[in-house]
Backbone as JSON, one array per atom type, in Angstrom:
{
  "sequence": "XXXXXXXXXXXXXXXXXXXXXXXXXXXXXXXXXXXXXXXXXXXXXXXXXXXXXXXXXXXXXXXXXXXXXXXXXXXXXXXXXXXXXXXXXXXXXXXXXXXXXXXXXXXXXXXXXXXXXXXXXXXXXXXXXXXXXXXXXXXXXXXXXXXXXXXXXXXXXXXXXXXXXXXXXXXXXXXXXXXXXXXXXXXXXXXXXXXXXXXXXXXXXXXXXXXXXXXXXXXXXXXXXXXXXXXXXX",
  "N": [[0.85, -1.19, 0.0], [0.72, 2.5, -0.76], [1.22, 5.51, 0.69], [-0.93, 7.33, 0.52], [-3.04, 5.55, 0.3], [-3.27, 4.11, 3.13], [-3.52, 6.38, 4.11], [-6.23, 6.92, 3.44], [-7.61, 4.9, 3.94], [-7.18, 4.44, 6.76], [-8.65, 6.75, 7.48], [-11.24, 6.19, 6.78], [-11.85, 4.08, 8.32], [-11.39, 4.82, 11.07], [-13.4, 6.79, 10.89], [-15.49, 5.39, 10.71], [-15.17, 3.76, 12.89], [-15.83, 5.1, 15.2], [-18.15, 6.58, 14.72], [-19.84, 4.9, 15.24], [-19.46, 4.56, 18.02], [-21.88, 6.31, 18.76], [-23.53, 4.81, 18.35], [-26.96, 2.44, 19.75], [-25.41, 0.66, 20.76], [-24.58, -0.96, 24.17], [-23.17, -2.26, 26.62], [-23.0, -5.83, 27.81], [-24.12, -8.01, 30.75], [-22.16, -9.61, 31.08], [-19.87, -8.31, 29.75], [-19.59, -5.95, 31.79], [-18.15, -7.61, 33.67], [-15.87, -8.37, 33.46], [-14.44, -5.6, 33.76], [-15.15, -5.79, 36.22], [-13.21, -7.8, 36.97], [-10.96, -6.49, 36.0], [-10.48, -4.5, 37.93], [-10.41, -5.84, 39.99], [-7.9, -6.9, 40.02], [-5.96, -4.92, 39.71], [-6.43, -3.71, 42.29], [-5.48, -5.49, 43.53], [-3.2, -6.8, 42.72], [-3.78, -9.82, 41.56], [-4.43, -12.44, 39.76], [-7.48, -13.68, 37.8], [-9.58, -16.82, 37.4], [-8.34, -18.62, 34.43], [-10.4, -19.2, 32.6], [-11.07, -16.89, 32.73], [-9.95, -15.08, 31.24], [-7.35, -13.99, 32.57], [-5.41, -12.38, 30.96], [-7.12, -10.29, 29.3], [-8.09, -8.91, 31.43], [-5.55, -7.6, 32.6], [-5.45, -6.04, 29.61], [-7.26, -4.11, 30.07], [-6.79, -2.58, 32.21], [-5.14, -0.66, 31.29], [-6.61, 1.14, 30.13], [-8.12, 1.87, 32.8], [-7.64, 3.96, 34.28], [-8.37, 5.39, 33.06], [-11.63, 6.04, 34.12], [-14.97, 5.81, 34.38], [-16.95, 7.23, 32.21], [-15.64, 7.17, 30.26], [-13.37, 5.2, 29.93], [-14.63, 2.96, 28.86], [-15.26, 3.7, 26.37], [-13.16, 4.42, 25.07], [-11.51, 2.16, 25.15], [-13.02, 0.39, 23.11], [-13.22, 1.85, 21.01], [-10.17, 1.31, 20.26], [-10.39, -1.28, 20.76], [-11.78, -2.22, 18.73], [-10.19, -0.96, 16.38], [-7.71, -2.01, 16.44], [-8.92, -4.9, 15.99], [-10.39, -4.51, 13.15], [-8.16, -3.35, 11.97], [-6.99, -6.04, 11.62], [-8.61, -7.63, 9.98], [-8.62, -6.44, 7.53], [-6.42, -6.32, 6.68], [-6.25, -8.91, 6.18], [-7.86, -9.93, 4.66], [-7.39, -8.36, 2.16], [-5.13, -9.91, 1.25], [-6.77, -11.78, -0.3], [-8.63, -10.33, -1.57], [-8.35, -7.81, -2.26], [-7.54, -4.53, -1.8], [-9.55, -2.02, -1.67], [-11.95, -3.57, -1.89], [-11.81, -5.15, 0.35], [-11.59, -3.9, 2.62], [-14.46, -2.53, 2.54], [-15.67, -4.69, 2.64], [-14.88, -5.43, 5.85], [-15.7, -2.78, 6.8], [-18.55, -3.52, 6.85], [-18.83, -5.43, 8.38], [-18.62, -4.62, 10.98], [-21.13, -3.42, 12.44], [-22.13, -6.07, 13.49], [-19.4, -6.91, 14.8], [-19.51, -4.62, 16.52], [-21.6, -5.85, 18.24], [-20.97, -7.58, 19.18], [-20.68, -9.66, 22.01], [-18.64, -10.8, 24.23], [-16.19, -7.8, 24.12], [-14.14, -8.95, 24.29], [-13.93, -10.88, 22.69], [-13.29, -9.94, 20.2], [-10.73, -9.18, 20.33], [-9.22, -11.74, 20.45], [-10.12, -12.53, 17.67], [-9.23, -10.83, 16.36], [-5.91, -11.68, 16.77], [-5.91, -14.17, 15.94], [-6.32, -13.84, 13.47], [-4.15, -12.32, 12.44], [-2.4, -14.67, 13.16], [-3.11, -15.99, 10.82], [-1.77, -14.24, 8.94], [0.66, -14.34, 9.17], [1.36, -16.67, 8.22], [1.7, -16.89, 5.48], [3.58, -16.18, 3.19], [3.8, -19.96, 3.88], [7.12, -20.74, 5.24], [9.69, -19.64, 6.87], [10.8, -20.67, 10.57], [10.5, -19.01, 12.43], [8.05, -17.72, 11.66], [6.49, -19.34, 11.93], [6.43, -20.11, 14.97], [5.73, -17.52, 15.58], [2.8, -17.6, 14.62], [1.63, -19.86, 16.06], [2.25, -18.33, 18.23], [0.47, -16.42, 18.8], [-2.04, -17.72, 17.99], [-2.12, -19.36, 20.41], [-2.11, -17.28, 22.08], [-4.65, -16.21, 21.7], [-6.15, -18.18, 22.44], [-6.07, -17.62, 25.33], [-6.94, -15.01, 25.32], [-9.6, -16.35, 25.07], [-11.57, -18.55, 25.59], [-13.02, -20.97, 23.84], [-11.42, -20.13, 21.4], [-9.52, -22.48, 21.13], [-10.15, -24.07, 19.71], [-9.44, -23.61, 17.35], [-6.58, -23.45, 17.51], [-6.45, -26.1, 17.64], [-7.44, -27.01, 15.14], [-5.28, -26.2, 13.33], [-3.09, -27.05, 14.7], [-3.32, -29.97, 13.65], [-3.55, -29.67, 11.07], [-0.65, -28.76, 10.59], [0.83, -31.15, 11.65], [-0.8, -33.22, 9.34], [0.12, -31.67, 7.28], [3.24, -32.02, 7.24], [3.38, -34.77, 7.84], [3.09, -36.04, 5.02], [4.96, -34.36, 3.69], [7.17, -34.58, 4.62], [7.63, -37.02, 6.58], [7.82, -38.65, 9.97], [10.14, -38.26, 10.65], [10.32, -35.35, 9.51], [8.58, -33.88, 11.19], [9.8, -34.66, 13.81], [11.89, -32.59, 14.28], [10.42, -30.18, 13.62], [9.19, -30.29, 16.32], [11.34, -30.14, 17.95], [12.87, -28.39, 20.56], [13.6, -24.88, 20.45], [15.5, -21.75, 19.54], [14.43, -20.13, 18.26], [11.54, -20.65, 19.18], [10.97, -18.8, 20.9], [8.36, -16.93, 21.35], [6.37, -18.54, 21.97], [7.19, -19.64, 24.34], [6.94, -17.57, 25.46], [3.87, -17.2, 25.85], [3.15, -19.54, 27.04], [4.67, -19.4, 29.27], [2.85, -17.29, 30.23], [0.25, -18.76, 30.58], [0.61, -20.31, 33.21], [1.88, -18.4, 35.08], [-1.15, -16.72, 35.14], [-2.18, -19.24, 36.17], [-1.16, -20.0, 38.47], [-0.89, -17.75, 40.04], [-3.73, -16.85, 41.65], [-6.7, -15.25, 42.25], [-8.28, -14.63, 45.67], [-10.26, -13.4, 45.72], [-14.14, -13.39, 46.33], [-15.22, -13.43, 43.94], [-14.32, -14.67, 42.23], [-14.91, -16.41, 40.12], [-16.59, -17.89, 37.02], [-19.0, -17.04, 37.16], [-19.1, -14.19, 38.15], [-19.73, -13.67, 41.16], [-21.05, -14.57, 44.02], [-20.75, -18.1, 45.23], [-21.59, -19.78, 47.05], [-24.57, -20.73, 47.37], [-25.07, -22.13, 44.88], [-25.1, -24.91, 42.06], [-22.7, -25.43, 41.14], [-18.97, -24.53, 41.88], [-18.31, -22.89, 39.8], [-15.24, -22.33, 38.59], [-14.54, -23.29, 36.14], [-15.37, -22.28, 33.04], [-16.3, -24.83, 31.25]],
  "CA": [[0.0, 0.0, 0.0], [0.97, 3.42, -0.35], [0.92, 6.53, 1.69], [-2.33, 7.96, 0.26], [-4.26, 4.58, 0.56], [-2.91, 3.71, 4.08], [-4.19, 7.81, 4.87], [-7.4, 7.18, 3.11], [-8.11, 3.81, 4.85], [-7.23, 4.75, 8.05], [-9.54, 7.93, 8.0], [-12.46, 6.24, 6.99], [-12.11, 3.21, 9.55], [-11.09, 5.47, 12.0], [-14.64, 7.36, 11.32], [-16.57, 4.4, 11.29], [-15.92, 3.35, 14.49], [-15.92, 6.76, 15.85], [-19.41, 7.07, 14.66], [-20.54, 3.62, 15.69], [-19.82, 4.83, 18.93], [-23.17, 7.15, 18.94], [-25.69, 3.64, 18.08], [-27.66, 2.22, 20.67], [-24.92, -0.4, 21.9], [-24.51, -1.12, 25.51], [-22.22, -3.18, 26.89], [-23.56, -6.82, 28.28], [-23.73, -7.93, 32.27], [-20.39, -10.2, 30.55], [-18.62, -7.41, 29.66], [-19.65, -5.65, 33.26], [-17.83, -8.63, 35.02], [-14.63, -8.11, 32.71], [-14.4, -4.61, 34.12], [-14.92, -5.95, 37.87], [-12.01, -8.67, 36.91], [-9.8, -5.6, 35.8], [-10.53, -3.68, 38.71], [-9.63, -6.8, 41.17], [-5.9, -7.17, 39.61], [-5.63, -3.15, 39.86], [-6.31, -3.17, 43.75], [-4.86, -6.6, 44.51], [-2.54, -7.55, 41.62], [-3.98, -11.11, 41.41], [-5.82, -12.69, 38.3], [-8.85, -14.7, 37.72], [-9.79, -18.28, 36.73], [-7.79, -18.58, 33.53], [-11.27, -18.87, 31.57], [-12.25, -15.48, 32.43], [-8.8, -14.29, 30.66], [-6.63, -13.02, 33.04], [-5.16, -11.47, 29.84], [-7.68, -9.45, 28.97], [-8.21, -8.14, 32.2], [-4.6, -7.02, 31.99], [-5.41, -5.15, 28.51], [-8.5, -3.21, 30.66], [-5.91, -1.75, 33.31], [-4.49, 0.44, 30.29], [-7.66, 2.06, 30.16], [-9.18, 1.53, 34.01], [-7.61, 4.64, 34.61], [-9.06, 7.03, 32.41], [-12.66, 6.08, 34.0], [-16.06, 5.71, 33.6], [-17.61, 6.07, 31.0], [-14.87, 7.39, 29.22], [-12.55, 4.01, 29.4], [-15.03, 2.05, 28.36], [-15.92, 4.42, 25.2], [-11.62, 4.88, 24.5], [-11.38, 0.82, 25.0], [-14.2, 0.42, 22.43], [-12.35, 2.34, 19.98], [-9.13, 0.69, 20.32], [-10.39, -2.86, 19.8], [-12.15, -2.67, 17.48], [-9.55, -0.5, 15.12], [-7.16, -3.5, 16.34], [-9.34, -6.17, 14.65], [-10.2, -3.88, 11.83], [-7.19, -3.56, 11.02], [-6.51, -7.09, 11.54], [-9.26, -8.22, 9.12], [-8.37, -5.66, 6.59], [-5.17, -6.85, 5.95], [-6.5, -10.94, 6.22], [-9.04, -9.69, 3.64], [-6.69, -7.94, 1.72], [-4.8, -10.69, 0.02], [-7.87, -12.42, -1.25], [-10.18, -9.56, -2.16], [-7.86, -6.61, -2.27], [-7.47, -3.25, -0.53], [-10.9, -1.75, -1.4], [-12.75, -4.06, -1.43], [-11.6, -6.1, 1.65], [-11.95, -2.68, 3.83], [-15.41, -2.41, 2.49], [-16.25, -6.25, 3.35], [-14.41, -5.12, 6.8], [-16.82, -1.82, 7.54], [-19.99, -3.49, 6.66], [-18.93, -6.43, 9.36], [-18.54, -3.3, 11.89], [-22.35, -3.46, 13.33], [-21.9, -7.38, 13.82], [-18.42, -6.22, 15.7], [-19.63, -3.74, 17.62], [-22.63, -6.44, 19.31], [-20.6, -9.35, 19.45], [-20.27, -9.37, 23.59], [-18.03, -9.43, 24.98], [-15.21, -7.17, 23.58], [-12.48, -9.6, 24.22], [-13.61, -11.7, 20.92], [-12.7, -9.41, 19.15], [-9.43, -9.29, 20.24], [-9.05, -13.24, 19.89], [-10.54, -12.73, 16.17], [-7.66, -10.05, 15.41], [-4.98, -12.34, 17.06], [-6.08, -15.24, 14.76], [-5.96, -13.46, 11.93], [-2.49, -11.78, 12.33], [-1.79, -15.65, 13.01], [-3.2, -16.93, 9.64], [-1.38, -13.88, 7.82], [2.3, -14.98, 9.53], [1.02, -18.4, 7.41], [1.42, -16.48, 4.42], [3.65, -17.8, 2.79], [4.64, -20.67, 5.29], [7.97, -20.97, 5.35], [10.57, -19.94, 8.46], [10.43, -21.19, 11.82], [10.02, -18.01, 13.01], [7.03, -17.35, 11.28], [5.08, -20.46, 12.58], [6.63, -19.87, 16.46], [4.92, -16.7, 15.79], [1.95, -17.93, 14.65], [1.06, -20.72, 16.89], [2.06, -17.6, 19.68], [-0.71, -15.82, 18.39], [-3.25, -18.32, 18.22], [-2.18, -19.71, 21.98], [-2.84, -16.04, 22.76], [-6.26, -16.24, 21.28], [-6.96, -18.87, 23.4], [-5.86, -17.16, 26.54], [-8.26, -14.47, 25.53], [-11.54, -16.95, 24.95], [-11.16, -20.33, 25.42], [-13.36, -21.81, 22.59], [-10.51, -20.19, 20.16], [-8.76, -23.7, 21.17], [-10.51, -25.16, 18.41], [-8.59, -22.99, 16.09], [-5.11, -23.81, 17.85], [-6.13, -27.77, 17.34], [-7.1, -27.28, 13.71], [-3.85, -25.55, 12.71], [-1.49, -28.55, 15.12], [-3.77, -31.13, 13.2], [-3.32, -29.23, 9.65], [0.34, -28.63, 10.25], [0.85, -32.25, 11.38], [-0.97, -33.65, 8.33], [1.32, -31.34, 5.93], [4.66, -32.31, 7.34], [3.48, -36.18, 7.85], [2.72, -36.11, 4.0], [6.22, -33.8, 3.07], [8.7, -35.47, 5.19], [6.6, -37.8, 7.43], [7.93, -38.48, 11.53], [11.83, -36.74, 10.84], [10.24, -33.89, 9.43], [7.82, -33.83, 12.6], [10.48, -34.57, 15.14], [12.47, -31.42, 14.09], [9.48, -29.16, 13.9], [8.77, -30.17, 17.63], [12.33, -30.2, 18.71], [13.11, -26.89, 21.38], [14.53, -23.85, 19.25], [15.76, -20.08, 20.21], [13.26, -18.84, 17.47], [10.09, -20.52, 19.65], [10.56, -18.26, 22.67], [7.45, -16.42, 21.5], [5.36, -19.77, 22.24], [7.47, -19.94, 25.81], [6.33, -16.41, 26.48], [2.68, -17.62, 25.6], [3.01, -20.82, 28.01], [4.5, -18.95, 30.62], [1.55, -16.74, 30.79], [-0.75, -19.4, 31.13], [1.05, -20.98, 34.19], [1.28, -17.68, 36.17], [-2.24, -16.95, 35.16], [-3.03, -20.31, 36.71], [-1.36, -19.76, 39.75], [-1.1, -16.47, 41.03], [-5.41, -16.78, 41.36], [-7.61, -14.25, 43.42], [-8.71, -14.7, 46.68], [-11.97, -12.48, 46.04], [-15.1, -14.4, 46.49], [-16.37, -13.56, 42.63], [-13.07, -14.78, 41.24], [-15.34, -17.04, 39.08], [-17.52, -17.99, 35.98], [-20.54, -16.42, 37.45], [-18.9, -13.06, 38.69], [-20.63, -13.11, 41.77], [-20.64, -15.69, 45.5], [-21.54, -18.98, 44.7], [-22.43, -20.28, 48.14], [-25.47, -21.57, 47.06], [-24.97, -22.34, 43.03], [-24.78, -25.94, 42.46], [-21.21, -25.36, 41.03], [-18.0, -23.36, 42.03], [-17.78, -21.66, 38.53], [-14.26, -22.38, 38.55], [-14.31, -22.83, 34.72], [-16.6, -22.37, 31.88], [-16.95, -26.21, 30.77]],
  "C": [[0.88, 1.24, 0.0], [0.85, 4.35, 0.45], [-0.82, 6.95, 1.69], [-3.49, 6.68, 0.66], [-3.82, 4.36, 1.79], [-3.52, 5.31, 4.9], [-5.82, 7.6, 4.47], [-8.27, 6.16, 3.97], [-8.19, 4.11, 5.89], [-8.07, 5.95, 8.43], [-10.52, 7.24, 7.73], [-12.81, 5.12, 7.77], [-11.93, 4.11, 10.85], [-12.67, 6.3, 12.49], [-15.87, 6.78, 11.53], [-16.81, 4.12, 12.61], [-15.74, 4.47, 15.39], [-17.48, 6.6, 15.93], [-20.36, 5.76, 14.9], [-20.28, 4.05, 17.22], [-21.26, 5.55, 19.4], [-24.34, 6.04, 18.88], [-26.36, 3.57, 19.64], [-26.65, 1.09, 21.28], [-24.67, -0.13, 22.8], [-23.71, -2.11, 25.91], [-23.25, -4.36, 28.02], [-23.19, -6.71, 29.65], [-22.22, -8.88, 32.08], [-19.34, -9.33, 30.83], [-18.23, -6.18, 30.91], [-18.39, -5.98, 33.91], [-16.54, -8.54, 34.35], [-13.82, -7.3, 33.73], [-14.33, -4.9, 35.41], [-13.6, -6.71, 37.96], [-10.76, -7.64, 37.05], [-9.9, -4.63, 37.16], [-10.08, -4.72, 40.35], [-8.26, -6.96, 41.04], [-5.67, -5.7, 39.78], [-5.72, -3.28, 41.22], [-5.6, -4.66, 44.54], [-3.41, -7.65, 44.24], [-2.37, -9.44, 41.24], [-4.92, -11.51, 40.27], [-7.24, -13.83, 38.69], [-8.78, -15.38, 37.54], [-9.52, -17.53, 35.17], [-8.85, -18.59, 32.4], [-12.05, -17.96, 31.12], [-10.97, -14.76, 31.88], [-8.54, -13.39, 31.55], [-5.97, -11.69, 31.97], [-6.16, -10.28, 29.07], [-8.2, -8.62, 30.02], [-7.18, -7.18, 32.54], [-4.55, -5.73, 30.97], [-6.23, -4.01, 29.27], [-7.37, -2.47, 31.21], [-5.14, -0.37, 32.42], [-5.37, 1.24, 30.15], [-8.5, 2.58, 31.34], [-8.68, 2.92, 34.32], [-8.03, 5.81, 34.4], [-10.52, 7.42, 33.3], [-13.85, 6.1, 33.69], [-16.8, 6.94, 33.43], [-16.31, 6.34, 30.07], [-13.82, 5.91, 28.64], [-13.37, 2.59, 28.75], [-15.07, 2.46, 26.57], [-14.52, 4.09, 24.66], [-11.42, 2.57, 24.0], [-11.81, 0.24, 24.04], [-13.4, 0.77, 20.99], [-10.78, 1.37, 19.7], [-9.2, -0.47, 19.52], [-11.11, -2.88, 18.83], [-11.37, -1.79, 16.37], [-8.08, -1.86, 15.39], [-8.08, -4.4, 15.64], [-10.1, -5.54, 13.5], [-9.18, -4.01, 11.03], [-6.36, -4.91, 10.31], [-7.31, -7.99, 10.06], [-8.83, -7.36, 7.65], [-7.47, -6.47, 6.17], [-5.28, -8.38, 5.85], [-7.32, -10.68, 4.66], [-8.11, -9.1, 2.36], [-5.93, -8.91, 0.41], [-5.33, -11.65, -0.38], [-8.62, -11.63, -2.37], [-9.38, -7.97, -2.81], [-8.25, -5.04, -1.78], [-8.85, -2.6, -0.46], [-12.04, -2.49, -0.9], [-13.05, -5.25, 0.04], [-11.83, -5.18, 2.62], [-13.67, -2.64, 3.26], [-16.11, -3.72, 3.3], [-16.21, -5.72, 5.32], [-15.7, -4.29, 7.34], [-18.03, -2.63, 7.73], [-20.06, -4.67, 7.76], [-18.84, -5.65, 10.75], [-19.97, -3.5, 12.62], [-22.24, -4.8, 14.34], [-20.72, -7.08, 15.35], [-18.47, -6.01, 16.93], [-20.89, -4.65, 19.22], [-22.49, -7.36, 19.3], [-19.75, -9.14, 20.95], [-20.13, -10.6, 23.92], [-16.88, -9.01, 24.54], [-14.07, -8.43, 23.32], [-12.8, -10.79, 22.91], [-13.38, -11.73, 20.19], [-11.17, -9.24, 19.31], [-8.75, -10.57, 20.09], [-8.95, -13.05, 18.69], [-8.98, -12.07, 15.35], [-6.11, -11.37, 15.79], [-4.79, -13.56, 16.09], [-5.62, -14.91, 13.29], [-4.75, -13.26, 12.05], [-1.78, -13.39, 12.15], [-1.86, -16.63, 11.41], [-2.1, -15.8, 8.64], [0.39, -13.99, 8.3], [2.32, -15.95, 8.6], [1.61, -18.4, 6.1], [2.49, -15.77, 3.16], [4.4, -18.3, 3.39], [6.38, -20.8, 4.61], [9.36, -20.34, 6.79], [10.1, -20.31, 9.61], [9.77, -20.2, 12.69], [8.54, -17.67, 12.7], [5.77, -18.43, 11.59], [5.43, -20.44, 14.48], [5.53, -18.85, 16.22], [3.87, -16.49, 15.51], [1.04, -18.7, 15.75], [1.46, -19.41, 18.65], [0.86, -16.71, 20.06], [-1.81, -16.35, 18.67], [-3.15, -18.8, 20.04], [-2.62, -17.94, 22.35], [-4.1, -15.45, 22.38], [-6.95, -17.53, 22.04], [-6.78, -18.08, 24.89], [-6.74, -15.95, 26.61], [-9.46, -14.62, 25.63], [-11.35, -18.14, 24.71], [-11.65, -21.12, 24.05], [-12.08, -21.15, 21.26], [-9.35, -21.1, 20.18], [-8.98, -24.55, 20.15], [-9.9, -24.82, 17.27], [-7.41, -23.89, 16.18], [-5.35, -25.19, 17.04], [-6.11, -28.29, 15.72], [-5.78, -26.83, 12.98], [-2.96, -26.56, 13.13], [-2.0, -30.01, 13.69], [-3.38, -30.93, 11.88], [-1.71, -29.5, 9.6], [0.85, -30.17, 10.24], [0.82, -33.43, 10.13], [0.09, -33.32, 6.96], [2.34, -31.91, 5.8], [4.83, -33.83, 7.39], [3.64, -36.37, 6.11], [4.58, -35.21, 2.81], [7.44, -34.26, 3.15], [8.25, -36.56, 5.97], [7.34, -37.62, 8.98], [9.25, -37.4, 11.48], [11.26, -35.57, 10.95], [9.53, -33.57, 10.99], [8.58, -33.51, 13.47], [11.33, -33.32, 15.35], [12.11, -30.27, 14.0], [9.52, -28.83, 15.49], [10.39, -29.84, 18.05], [12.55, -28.25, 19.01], [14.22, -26.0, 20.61], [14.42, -22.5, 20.16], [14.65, -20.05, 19.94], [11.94, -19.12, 18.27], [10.18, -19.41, 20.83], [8.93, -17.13, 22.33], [6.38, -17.25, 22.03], [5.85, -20.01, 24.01], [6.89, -18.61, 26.39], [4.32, -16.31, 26.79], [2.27, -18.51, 27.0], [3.24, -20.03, 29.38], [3.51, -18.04, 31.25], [0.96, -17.62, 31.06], [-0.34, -20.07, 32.75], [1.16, -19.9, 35.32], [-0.05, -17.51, 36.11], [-3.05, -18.24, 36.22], [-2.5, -20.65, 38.33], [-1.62, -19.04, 40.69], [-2.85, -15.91, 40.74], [-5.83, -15.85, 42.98], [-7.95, -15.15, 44.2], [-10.17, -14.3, 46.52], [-12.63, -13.41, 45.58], [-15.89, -14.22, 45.16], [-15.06, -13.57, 41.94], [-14.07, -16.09, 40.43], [-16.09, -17.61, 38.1], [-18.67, -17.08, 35.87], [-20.19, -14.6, 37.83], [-19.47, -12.83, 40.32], [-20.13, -14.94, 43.04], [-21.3, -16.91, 45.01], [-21.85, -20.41, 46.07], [-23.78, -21.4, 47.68], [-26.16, -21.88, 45.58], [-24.47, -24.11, 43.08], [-23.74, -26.5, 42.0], [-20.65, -24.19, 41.63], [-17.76, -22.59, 40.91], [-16.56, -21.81, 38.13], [-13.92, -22.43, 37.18], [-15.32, -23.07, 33.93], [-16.97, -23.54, 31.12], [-17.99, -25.88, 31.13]]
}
């Protein structure tokens, strides 16, 4: 892209979701309990059950300070010009620059009332991971893929089904190119994965350093007399 299309694009996504701020959306009692998550690691620095994405309660704290309503409104903006932009450019080398930003805006309503925010930041993470794919070849570029998609699961668990189709796809390719060698040398421990160790090691503090507060889970709220602990979203 050039200058002028990279100025022209970016002003009129930029005014879309500017002006999608003014509809009638509201944020869900989901995306509420997000906001209480981010506001428990801000006064106690401890995370949540790993299925309410400690990680995205994390991303909130960048904004928890501006206040309400304003950090919700600034937050709003953000992610969704992150997975704008993310789809743009996924869309891009199928459909090309116009018309893949057009496809893009007109998926903008959908976007904006798919609750709760953090899916959309999964969705962009995915994508960025299918356009690393593109065209497969260094190591680096599939570490930093598969770091992507593990960090699309750490934002919303069901985007595990992605991760498994991509191990199962890549599997199938390399059984079929080189068969077990090629395999064993994929898996074997490399510098270039440390983006996949910085992935893992999130999930493992995530899963220990866990709140104390009595709505650290599923439900947001005491579950005394619920006929589960909430502990995870199975």
């Amino acid at each position: 892209m050039n200058l002028w299309q990279v100025v022209l694009v970016g002003t009129l996504v930029s005014a879309a979701i500017v002006l999608s701020v003014f509809s009638q959306w509201e944020m869900s009692g989901e995306t509420w309990g997000y906001w209480l998550f981010a506001r428990i690691f801000g006064e106690t620095g401890e995370f949540v059950i790993p299925d309410r994405s400690p990680v995205y309660t994390l991303y909130l704290n960048l904004f928890q300070w501006i206040g309400y309503p304003g950090a919700i409104h600034v937050e709003y903006i953000v992610t969704s010009g992150i997975v704008v932009l993310a789809l743009i450019m996924l869309f891009k080398r199928h459909m090309g620059l116009a018309a893949g930003t057009i496809a893009v805006l007109l998926w903008l309503p959908y976007l904006q009332w798919a609750e709760p925010p953090v899916q959309k930041l999964a969705l962009a993470c995915s994508a960025y991971a299918m356009l690393l794919r593109q065209p497969e070849g260094r190591t680096s570029q599939l570490a930093g893929s598969y770091s992507l998609l593990g960090l699309a699961y750490l934002l919303r668990g069901t985007y595990g089904v992605l991760l498994i189709v991509f191990v199962v796809w890549d599997l199938y390719r390399l059984s079929r190119g080189g068969g077990a060698k090629k395999i064993i040398e994929l898996i074997r421990p490399k510098v270039a994965y440390w983006p996949v160790g910085i992935v893992a090691s999130l999930f493992l503090l995530f899963s220990f350093a866990q709140s104390s507060h009595p709505w650290n889970n599923a439900w947001y709220g005491t579950t005394t007399w619920a006929p589960i602990a909430g502990e995870s979203l199975l």
